[in-house]
SEDRENTI-872132 format. One record per atom (N, C-alpha, C): x, y, z; atom name; residue number from 1; residue in one letter. Coordinates in Angstrom, 2 decimals. Layout:
<sites>
       xx       yy       zz  atome  num  residu
        X        Y        Z     CA  NUM       a
...
</sites>
This chain:
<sites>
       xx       yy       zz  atome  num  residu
     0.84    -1.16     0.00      N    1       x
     0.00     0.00     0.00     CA    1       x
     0.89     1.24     0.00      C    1       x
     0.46     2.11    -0.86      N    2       x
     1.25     3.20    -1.17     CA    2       x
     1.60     4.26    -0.01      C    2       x
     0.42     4.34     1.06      N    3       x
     0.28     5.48     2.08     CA    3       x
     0.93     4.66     3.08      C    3       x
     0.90     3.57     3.34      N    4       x
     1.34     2.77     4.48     CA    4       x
     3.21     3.08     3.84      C    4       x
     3.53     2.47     3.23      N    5       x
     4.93     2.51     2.38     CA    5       x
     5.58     3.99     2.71      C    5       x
     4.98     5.10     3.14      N    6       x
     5.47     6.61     3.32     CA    6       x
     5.39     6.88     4.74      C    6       x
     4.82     6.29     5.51      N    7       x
     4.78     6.49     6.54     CA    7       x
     3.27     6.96     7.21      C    7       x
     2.57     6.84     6.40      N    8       x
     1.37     7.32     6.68     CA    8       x
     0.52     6.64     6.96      C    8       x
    -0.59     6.78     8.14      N    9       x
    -1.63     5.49     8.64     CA    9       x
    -2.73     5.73     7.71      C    9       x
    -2.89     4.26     7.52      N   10       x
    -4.23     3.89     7.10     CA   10       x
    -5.68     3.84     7.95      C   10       x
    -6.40     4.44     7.83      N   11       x
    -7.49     3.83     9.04     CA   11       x
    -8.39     2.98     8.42      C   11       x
    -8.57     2.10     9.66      N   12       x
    -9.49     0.84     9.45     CA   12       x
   -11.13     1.16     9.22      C   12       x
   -11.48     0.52     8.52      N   13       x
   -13.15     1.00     8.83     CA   13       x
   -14.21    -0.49     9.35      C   13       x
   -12.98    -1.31     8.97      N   14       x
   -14.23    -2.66     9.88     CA   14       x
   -14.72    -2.43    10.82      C   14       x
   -15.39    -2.92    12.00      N   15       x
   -16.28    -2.42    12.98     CA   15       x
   -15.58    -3.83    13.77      C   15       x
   -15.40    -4.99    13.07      N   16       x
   -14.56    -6.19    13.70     CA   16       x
   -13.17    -6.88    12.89      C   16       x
   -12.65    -6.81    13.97      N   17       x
   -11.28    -7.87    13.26     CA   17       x
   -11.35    -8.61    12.47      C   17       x
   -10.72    -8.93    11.31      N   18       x
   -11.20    -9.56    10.42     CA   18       x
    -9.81   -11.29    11.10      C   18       x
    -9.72   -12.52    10.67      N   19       x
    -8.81   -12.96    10.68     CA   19       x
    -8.42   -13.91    10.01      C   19       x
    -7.23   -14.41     9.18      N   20       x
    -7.15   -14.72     8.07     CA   20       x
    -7.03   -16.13     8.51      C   20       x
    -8.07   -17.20     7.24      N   21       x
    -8.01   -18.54     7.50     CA   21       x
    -7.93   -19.21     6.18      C   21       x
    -7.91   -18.56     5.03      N   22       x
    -7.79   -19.65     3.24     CA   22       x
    -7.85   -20.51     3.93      C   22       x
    -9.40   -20.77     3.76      N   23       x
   -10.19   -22.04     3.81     CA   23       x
   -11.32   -21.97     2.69      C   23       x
   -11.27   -23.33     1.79      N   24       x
   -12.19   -23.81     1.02     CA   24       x
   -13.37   -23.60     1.45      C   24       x
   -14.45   -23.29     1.20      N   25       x
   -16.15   -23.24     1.66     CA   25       x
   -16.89   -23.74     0.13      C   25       x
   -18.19   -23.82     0.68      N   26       x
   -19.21   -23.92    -0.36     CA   26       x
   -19.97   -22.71    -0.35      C   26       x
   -20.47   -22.29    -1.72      N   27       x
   -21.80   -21.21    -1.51     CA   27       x
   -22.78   -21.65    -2.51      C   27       x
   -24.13   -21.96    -2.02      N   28       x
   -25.16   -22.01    -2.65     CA   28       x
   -25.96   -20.93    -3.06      C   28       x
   -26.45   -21.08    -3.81      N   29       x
   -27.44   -20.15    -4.39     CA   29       x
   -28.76   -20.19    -4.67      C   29       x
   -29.54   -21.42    -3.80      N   30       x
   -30.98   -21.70    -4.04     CA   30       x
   -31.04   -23.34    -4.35      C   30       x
   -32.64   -23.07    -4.01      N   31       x
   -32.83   -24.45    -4.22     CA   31       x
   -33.06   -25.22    -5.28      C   31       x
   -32.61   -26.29    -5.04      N   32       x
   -32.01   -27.26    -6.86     CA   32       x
   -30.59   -26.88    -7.09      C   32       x
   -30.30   -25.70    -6.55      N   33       x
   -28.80   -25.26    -7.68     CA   33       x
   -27.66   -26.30    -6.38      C   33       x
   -26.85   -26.69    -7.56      N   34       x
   -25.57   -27.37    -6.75     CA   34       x
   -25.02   -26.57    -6.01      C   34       x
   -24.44   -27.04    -4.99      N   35       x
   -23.39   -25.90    -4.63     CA   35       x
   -22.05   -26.17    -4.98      C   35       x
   -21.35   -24.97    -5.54      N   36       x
   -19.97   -24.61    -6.09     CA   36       x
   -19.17   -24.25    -4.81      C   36       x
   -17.73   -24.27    -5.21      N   37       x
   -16.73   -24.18    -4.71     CA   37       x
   -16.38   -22.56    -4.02      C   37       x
   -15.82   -22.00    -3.39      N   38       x
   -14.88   -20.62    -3.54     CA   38       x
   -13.64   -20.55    -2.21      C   38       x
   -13.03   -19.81    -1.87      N   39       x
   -11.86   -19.54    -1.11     CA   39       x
   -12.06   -18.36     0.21      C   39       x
   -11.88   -19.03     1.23      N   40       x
   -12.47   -17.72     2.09     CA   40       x
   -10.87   -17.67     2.69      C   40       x
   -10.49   -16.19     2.08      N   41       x
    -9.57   -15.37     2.57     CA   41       x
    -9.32   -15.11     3.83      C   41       x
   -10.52   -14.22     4.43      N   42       x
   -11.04   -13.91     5.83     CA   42       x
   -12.02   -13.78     6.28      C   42       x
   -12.49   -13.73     7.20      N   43       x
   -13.14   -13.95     7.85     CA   43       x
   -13.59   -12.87     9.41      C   43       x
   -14.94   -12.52     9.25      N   44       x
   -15.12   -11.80    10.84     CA   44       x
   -16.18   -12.37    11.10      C   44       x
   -16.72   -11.24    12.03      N   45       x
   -18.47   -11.35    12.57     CA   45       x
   -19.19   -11.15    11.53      C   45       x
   -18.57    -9.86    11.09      N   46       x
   -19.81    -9.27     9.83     CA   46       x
   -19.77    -9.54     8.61      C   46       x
   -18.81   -10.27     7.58      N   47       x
   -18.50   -10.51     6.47     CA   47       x
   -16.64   -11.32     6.51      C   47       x
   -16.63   -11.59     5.30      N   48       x
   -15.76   -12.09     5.15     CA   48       x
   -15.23   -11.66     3.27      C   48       x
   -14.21   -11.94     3.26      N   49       x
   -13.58   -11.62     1.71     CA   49       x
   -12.95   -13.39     1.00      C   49       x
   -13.66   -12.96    -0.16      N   50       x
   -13.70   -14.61    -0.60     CA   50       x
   -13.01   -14.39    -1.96      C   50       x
   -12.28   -15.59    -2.63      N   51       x
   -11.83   -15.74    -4.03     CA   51       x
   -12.66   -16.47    -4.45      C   51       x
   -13.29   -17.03    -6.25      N   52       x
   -13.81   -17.51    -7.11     CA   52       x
   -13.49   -17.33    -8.10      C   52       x
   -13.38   -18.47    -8.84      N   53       x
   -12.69   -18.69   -10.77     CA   53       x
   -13.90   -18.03   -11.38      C   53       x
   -15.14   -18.44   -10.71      N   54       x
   -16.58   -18.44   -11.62     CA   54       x
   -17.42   -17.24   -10.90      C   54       x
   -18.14   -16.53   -11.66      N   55       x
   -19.00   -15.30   -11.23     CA   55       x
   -19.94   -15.92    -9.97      C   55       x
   -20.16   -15.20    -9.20      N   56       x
   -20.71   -15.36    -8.01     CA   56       x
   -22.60   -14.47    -7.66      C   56       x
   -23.26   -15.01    -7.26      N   57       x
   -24.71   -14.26    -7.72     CA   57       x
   -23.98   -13.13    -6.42      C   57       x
   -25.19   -12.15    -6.22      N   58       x
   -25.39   -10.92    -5.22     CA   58       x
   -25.33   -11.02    -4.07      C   58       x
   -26.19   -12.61    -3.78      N   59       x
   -26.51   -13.10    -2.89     CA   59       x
   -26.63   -14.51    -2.66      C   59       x
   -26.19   -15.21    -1.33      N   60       x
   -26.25   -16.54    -1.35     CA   60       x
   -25.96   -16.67    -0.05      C   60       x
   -25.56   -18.43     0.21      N   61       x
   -25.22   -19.13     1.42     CA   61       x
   -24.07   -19.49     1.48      C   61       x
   -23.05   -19.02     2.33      N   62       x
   -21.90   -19.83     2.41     CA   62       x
   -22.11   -20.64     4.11      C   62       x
   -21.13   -21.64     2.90      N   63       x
   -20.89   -22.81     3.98     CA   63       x
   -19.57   -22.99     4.44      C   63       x
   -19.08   -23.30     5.69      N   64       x
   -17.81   -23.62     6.04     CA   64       x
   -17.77   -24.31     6.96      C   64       x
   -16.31   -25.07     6.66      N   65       x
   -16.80   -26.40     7.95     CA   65       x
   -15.00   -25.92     8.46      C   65       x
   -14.73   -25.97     9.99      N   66       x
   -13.27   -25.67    10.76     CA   66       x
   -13.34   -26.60    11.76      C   66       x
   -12.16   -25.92    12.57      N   67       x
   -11.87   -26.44    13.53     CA   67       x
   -13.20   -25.56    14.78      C   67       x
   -13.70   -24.58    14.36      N   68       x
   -14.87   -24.24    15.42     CA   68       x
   -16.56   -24.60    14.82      C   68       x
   -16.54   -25.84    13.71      N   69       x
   -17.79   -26.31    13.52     CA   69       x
   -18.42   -25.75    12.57      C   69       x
   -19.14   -26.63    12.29      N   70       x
   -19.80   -26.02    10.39     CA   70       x
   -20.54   -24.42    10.72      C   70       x
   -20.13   -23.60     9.85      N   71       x
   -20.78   -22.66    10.13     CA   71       x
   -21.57   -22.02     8.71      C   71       x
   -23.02   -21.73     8.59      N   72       x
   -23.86   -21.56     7.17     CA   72       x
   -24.02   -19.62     7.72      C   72       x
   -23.77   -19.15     6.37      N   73       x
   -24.24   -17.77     6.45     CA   73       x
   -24.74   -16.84     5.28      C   73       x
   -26.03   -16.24     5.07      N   74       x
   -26.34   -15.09     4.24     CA   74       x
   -25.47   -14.68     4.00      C   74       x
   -25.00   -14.29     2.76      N   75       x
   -24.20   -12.97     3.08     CA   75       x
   -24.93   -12.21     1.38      C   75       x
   -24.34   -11.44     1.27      N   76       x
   -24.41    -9.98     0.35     CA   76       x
   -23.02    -9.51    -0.26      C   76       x
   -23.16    -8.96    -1.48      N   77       x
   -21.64    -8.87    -1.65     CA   77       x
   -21.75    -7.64    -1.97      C   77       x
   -20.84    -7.14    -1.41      N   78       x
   -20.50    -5.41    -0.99     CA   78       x
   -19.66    -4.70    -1.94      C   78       x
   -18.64    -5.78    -2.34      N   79       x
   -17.45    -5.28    -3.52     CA   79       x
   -17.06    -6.38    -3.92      C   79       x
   -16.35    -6.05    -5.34      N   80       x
   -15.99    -7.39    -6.41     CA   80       x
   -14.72    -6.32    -6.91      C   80       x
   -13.53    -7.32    -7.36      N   81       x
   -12.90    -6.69    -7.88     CA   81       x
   -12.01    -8.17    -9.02      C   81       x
   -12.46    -8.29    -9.58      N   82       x
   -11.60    -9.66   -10.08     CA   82       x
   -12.28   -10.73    -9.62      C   82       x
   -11.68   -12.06    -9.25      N   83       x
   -12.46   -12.74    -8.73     CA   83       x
   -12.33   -12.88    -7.11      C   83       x
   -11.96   -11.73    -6.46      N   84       x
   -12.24   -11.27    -4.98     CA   84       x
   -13.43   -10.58    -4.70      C   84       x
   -14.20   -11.19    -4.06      N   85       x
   -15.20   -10.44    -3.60     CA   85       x
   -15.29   -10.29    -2.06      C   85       x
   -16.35    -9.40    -1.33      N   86       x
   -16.61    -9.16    -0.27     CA   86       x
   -17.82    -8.68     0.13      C   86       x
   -17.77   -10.08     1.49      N   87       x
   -19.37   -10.05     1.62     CA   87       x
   -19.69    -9.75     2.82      C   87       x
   -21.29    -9.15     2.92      N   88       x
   -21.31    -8.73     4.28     CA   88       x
   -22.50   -10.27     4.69      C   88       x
   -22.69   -10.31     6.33      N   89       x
   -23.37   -11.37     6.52     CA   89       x
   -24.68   -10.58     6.87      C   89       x
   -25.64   -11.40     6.31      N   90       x
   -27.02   -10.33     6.21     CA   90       x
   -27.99   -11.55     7.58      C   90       x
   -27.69   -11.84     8.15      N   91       x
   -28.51   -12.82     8.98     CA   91       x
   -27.95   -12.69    10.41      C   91       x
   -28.34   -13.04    11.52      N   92       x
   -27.63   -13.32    12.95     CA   92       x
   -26.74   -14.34    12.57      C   92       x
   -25.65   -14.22    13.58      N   93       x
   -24.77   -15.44    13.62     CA   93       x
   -25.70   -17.05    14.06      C   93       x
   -25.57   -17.90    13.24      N   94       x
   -26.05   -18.72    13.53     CA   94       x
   -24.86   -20.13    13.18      C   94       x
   -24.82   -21.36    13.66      N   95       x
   -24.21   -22.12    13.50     CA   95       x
   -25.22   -23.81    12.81      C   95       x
</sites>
């Protein structure tokens, strides 16, 4: 980052820590549709930032299974830039 590189702070605008886990997930997109593959970068409370080869709908379910238990979530996607996107979670935390 160019401002960080000069000496200059960046400010954060997450509201939560994000923390990094590249972990494989699933995201569905409705019922009947298979669910496809994608890459979860990171991870918070409120969203997470994901990779995908293949276009991704607006909205969907991701799935992830860890070492703290399968976890399914709404999310919304906030920004795309390539095949990085970032999503916010549109539901309560639920497990």
């Amino acid at each position: 980052m160019v401002a960080a590189s000069k000496g200059l702070k960046v400010r954060e605008r997450r509201s939560t820590q994000r923390r990094v886990i590249n972990r494989v997930a699933q995201y569905h997109c409705g019922l009947g549709a298979l669910p496809r593959t994608c890459m979860v970068t990171n991870i918070s409370e409120s969203g997470a930032r994901l990779y995908c080869e293949t276009d991704m709908p607006d909205a969907f379910t991701l799935a992830l299974s860890g070492d703290d238990g399968d976890i399914r979530r709404e999310c919304r996607v906030v920004w795309r830039l390539g095949g990085e996107l970032g999503v916010e979670f549109i539901d309560r935390h639920a497990r």
